[in-house]
C-alpha positions as CSV (number, residue, x, y, z in Angstrom):
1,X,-14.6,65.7,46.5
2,X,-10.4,65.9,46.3
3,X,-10.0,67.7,42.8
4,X,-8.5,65.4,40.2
5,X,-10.0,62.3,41.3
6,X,-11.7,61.6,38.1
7,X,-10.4,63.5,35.7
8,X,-7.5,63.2,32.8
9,X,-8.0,59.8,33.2
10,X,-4.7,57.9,30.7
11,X,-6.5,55.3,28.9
12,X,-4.1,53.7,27.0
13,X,-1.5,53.4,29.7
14,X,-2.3,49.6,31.0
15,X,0.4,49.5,33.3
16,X,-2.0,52.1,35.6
17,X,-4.5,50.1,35.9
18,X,-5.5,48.2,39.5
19,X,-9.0,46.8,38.5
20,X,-10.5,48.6,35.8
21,X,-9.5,50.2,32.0
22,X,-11.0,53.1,33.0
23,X,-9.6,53.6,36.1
24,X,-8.9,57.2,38.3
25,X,-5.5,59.1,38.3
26,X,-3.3,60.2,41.5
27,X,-4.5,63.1,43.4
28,X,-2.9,64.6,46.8
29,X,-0.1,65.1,44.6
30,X,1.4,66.1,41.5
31,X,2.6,62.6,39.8
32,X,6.5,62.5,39.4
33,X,7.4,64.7,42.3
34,X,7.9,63.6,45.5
35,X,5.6,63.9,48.5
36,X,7.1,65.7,51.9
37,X,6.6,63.4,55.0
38,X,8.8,61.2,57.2
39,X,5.9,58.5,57.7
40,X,3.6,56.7,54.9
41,X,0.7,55.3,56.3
42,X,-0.5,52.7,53.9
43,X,-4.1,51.6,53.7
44,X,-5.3,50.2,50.6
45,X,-8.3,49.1,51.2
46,X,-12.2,50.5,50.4
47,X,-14.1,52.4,52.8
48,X,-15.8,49.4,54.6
49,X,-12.6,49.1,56.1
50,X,-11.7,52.5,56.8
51,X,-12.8,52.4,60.6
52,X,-9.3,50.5,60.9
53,X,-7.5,53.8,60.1
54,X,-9.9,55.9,61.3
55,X,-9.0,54.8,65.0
56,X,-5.7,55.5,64.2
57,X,-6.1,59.2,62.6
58,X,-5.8,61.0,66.2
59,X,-2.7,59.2,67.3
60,X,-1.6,60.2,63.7
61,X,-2.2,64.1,64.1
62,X,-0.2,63.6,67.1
63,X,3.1,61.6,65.9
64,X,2.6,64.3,62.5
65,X,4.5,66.7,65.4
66,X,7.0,64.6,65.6
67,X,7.0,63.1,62.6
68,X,5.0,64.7,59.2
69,X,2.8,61.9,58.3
70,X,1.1,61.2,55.1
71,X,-2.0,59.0,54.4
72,X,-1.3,57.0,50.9
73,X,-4.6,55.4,49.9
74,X,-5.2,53.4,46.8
75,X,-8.8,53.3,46.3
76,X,-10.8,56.5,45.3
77,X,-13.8,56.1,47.6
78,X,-11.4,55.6,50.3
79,X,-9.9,58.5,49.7
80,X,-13.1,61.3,48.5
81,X,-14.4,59.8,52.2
82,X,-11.3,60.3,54.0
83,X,-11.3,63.8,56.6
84,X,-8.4,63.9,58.5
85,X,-6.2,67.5,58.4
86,X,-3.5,64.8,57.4
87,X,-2.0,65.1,54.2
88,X,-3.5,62.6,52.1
89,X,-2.6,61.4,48.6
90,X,-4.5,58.7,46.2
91,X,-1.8,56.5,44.1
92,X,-4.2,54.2,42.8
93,X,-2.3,51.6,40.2
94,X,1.2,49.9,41.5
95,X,3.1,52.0,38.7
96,X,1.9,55.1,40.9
97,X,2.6,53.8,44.2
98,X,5.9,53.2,42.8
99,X,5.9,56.1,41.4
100,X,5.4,58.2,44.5
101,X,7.8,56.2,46.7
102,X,10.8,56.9,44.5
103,X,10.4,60.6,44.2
104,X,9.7,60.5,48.1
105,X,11.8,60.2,51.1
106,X,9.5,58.6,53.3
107,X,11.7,56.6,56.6
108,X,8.9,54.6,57.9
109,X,5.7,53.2,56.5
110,X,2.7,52.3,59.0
111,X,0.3,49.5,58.3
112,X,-2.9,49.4,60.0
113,X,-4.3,45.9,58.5
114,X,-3.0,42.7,56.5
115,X,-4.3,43.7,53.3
116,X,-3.2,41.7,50.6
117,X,-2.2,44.7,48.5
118,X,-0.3,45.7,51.6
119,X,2.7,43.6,49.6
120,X,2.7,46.4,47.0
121,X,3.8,49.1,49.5
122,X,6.1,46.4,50.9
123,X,8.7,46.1,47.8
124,X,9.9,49.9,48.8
125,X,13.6,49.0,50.2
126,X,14.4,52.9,51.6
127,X,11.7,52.3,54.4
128,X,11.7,50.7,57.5
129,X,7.9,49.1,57.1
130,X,5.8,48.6,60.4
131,X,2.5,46.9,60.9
132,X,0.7,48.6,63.9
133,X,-2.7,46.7,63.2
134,X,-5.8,48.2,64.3
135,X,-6.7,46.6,67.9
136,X,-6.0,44.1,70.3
137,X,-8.0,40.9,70.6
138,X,-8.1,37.0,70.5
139,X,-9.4,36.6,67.3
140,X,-7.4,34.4,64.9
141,X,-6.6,36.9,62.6
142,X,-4.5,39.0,64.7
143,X,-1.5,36.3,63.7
144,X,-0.8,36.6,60.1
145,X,2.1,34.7,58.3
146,X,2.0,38.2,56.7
147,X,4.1,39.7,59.7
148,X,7.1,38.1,58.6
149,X,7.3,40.4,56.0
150,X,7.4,43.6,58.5
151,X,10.5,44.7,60.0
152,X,8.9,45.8,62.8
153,X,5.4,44.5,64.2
154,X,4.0,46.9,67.4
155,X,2.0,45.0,69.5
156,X,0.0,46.1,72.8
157,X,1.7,43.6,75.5
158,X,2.2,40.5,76.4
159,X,-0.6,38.5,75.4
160,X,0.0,39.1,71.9
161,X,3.5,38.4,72.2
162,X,2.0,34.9,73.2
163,X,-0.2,34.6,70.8
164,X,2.8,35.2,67.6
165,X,4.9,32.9,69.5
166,X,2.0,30.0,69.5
167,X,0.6,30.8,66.3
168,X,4.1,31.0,64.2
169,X,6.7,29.2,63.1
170,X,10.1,30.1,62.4
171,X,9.4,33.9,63.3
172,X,11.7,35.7,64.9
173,X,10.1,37.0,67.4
174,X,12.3,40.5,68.1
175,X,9.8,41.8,65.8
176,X,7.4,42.8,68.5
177,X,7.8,45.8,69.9
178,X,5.1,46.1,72.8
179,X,3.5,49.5,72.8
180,X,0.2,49.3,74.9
181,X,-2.7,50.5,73.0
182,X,-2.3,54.6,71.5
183,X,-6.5,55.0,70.5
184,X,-6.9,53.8,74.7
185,X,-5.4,57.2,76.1
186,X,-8.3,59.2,73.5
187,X,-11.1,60.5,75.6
188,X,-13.6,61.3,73.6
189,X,-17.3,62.9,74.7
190,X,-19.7,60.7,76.0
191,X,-22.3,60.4,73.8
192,X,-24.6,58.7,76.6
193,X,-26.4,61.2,79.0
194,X,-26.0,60.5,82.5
195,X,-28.7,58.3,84.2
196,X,-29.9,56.8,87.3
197,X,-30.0,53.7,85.5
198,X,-27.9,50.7,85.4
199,X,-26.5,51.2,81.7
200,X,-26.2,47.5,80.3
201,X,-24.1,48.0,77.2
202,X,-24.4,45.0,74.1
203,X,-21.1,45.8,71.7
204,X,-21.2,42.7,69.5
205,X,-18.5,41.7,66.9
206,X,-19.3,40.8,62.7
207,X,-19.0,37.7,60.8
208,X,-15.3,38.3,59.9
209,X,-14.1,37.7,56.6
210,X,-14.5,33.9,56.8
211,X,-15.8,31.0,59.1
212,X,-12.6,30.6,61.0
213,X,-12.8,34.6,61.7
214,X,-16.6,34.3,63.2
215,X,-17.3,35.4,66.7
216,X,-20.0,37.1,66.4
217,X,-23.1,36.7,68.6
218,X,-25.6,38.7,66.9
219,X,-27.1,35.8,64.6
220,X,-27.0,33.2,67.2
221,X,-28.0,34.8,70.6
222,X,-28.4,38.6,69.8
223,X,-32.2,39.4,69.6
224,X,-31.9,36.7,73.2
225,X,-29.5,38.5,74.5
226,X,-31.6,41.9,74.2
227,X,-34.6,39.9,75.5
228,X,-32.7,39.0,78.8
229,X,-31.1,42.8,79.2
230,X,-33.7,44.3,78.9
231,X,-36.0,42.4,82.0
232,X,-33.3,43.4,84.0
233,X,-34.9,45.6,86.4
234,X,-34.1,49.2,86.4
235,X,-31.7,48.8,83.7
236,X,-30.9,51.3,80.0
237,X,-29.8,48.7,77.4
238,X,-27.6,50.6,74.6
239,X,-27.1,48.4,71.2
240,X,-23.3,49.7,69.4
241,X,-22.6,46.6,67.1
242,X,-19.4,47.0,65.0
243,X,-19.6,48.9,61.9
244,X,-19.8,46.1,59.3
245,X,-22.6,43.9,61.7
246,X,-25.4,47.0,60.1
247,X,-24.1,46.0,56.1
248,X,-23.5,42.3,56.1
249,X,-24.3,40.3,53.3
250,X,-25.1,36.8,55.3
251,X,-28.7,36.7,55.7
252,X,-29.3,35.3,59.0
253,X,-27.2,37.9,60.6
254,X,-28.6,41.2,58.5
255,X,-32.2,39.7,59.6
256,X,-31.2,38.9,63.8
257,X,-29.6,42.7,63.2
258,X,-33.1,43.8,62.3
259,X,-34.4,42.2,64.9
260,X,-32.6,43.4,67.7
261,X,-32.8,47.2,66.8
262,X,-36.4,46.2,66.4
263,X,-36.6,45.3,70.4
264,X,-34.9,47.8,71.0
265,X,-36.8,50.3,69.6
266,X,-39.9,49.0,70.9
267,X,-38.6,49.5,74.4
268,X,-37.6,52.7,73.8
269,X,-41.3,53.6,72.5
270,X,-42.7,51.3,75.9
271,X,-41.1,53.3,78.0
272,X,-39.3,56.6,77.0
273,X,-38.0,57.5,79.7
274,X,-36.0,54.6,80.3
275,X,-33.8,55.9,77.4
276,X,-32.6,52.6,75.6
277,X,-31.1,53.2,72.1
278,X,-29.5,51.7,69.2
279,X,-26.3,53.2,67.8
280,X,-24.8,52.1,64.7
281,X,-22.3,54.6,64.0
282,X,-20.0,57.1,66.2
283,X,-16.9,56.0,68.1
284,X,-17.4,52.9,70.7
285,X,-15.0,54.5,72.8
286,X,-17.6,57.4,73.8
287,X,-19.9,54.9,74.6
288,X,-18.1,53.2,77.5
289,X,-18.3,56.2,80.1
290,X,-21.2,55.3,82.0
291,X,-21.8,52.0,81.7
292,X,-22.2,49.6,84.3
293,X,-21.5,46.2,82.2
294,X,-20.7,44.9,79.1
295,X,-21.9,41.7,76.7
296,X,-19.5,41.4,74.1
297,X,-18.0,38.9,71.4
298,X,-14.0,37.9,71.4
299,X,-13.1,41.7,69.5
300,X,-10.7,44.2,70.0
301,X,-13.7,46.2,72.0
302,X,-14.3,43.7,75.1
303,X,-10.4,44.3,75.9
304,X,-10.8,48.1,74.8
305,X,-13.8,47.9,77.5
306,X,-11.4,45.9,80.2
307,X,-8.8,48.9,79.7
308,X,-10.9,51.9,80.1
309,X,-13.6,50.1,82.4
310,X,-11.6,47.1,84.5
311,X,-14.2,47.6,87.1
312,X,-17.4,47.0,85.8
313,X,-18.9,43.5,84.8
314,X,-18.3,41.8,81.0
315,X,-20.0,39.1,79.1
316,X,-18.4,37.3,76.7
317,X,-20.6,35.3,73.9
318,X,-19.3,31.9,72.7
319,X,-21.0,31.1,69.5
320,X,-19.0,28.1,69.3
321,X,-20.4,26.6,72.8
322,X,-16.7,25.0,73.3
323,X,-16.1,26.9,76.5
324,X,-12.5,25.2,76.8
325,X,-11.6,25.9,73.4
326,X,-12.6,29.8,73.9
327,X,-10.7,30.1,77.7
328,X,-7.9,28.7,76.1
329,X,-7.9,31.0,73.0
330,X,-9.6,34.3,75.0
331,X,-7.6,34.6,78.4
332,X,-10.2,37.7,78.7
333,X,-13.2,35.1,79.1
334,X,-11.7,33.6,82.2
335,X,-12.8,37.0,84.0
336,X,-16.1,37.1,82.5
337,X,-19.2,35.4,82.4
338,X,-19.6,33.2,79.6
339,X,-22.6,33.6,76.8
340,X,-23.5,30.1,75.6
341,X,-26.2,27.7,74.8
342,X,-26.5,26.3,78.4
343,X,-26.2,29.5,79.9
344,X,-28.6,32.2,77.5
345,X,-31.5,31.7,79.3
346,X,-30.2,32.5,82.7
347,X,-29.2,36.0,81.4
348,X,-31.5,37.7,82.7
349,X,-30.9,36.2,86.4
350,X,-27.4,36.4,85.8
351,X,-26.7,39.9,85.1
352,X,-29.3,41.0,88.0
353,X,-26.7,38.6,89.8
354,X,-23.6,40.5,88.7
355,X,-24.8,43.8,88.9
356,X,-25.1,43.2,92.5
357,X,-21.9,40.8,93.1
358,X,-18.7,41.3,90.9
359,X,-16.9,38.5,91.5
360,X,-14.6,38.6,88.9
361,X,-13.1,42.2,89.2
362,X,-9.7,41.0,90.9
363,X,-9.6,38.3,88.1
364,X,-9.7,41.7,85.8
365,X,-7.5,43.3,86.8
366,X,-4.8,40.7,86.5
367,X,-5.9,40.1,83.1
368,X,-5.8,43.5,82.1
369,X,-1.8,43.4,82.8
370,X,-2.0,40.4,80.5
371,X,-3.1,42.2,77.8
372,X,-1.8,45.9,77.9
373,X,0.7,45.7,80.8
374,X,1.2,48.4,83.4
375,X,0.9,51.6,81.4
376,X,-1.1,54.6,82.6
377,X,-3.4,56.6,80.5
378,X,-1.2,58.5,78.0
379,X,1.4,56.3,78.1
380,X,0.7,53.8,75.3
381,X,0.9,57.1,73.1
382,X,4.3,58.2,74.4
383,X,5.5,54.5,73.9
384,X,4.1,54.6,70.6
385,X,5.6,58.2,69.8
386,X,9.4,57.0,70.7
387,X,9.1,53.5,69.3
388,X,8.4,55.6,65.5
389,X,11.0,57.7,66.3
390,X,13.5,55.0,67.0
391,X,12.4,53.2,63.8
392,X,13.3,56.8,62.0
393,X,16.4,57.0,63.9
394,X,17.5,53.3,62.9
395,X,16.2,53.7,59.0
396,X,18.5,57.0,58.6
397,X,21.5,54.8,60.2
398,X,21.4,51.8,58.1
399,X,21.5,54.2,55.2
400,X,24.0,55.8,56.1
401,X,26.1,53.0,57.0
402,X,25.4,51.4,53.7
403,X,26.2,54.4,51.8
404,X,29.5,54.4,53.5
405,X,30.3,50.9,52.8
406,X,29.9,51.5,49.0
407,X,31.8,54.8,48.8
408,X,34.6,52.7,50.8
């Protein structure tokens, strides 16, 4: 645990205080000197969000070459669980934050969610603040209102330039700065051992933080879903849901969760060397290599799973069942087959069918260029790299510019 998290705690000073009178002091750091680094990365959020930052921490160590980078957190959890070789500092009350960004010389500040208390960073006027989100999907809260308040918003091509421009108004839309996707060019280990098996890969989305947000599949078709994979003949069925799917509070959805590591657990103890598994933690990206085809929700990890694996096979699960509502809001399910209430219990037939016939894969591949455009692998994170630096570049010439118009 970071020293200094807990203790010397100031009572009496009220203006400290985020949520609690008893609340911990900054650590990182020593409070009322400033902190070295050219880029803040905000994230004030508590750990069952940190899997937003986490995806980012590798394309981090690499623009803290370029750039020094420090990780400003605001909650203490957040930060005892944070391990990155990044500097990291806690400033957990707004007269902290404040605090630390006066005695600092930060350029550019990163944002990897729209947090509300992302509008506390946001008052620093020396920064050039940039929200980089933490992936690329068709959900509806990829377009915030919140954006407006960025002067820069990075984006991963043109489909979310599309989707600003129909979800806004009034925004000006020079904002985006297209950078592909950075976490796309990591290549992590594959954590699935190779197999003569067809490897049939279910990756769904959680509940999101409200009804409007909710695509996931797992409470509606998911223990289905595993059903129909796994009478696929010769086939390993591998269970990744996304972090929060294992810890949600909704009932039906912690109870179809249950259910479908159940089934999956029983097959695995049916037949053992079929080698069917449920993982709930670990990286999603290591779990692509290898597999043959894909059910997913609308998430950041079906397109994740179009980048890295255009040529196999995806499902896409419409909870909804408004199949023109979701081609219209998901250009991805247009290349995919389509999950629904009229179409679950065909699965089975279906992917057997697929597996055999891809009939979408030139369909993909043009939506793929949709999505991230034409960059190779490693190019997102040297798009990425120079769009920082330019944002450095452009913060240190304003200043300068200004300083000399009040001299004059």
């Amino acid at each position: 645990m970071p020293v200094g998290l807990f203790g010397n705690r100031r009572k009496g000073d009220v203006r400290r205080l985020l949520d609690t009178p008893d609340g911990p002091v900054p650590a990182g750091y020593a409070p009322g000197t400033g902190v070295d680094g050219t880029v803040a990365v905000y994230f004030a959020d508590d750990p069952r969000k940190l899997y937003q930052l986490k995806q980012w921490l590798p394309v981090l160590e690499r623009l803290d070459r370029l750039h020094p980078v420090t990780i400003v957190t605001r909650n203490r959890h957040t930060y005892a669980e944070l391990d990155t070789p990044l500097r990291t500092v806690l400033a957990p009350a707004f007269p902290d934050l404040v605090q630390l960004y006066e005695a600092s010389d930060f350029k550019v500040a990163l944002y990897v969610n729209n947090s509300v208390h992302n509008f506390h960073s946001l008052m620093q006027r020396r920064m050039l603040h940039i929200h980089v989100n933490h992936g690329e999907s068709d959900k509806v809260c990829m377009v915030s209102n919140q954006v407006k308040a960025y002067d820069r918003v990075f984006v991963a091509g043109e489909a979310a330039i599309r989707r600003h421009r129909v979800a806004l108004m009034e925004f000006a839309e020079d904002k985006l700065i297209p950078v592909g996707r950075p976490q796309l060019d990591l290549r992590p280990a594959p954590v699935l051992e190779p197999s003569t098996r067809r490897t049939i890969l279910y990756a769904p989305t959680w509940e999101g933080e409200n009804a409007s947000n909710n695509y996931t599949s797992v409470d509606v078709f998911g223990p289905l879903i595993i059903e129909k994979a796994l009478a696929v003949p010769d086939v390993l069925v591998v269970y990744k849901p996304h972090p929060r799917v294992a810890v949600s509070p909704l009932p039906d959805i912690a109870a179809a969760h249950r259910e479908v590591v159940r089934r999956v657990e029983q097959a695995a103890r049916r037949d053992p060397s079929a080698g069917h598994r449920a993982d709930e933690s670990g990286d999603i990206l290591a779990v692509f290599p290898g597999c043959d085809l894909m059910v997913t929700d609308v998430s950041s990890v079906g397109l994740d799973f179009l980048y890295l694996r255009e040529s196999r096979p995806m499902f896409v699960a419409d909870r909804h069942d408004d199949r023109e509502r979701l081609h219209t809001d998901a250009p991805i399910s247009r290349c995919a087959d389509v999950i629904d209430s009229a179409t679950v219990g065909a699965l089975t037939e279906t992917i057997t069918r697929r597996l055999a016939h891809d009939e979408y894969r030139a369909a993909r591949a043009a939506v793929r260029g949709l999505y991230f455009g034409e960059l190779a692998p490693g190019e997102s994170t040297t798009r990425f790299l120079a769009a920082v630096d330019d944002a450095v570049s452009a913060r240190d010439a304003h200043l300068s510019a200004t300083n000399l118009e009040v001299s004059a």
